[in-house]
C-alpha positions as CSV (number, residue, x, y, z in Angstrom):
1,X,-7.7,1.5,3.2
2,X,-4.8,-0.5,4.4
3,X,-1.1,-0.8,3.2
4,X,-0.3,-4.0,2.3
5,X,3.2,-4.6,0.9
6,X,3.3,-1.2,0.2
7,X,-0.1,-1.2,-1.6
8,X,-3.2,0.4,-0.8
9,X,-6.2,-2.3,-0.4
10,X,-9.6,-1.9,0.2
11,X,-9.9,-5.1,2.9
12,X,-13.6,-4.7,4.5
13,X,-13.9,-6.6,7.9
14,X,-11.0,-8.9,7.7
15,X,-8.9,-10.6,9.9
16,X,-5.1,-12.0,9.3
17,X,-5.7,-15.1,9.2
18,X,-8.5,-15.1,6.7
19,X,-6.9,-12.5,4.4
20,X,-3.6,-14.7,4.1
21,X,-5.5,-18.0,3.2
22,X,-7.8,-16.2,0.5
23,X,-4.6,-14.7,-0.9
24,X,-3.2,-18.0,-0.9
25,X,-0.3,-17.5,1.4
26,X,1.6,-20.7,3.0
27,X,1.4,-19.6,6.5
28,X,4.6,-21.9,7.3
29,X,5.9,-19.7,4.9
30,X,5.5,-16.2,5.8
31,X,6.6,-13.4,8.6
32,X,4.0,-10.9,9.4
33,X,4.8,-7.2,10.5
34,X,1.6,-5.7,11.6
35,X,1.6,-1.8,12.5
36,X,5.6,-2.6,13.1
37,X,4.9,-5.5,15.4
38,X,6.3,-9.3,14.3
39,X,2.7,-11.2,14.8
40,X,2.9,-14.9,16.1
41,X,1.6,-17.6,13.6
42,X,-1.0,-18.0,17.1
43,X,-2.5,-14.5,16.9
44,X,-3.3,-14.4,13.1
45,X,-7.1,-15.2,13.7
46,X,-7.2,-12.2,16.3
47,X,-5.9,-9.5,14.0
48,X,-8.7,-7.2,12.0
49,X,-7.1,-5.4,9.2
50,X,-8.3,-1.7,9.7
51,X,-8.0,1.6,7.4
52,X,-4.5,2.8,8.2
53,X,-3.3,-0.2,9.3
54,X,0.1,-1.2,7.2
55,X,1.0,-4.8,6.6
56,X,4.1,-6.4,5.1
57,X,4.3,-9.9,4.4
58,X,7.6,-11.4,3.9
59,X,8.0,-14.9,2.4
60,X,10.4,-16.9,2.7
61,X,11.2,-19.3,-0.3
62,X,13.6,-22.2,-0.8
63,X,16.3,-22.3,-3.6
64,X,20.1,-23.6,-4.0
């Protein structure tokens, strides 16, 4: 399993990219920290989740 936002998730052969869309993430949006690593918006589609991996996604959101 992999830590995502602090939550265990049973991910199967994902990568990044695929996981953000299906979880409906905007990816203009969103910073991903991967294993402690900022990933670039570029390298989404080469990332494969793994067990043990740990994954926060941080969005950023407008207000006033």
């Amino acid at each position: 399993m992999a830590i995502i936002n602090g939550k265990y998730e049973e991910i199967g052969n994902v990568n990044l990219l695929d996981y953000l869309l299906k979880n409906k993430y905007r990816i203009d949006r969103i910073v991903v920290d991967y294993n402690g690593d900022i990933v670039k918006k570029a390298d989404f589609e080469k990332i494969n989740i793994k067990n043990a991996d740990k994954v926060e996604i941080v969005c950023f959101v407008g207000g006033g």
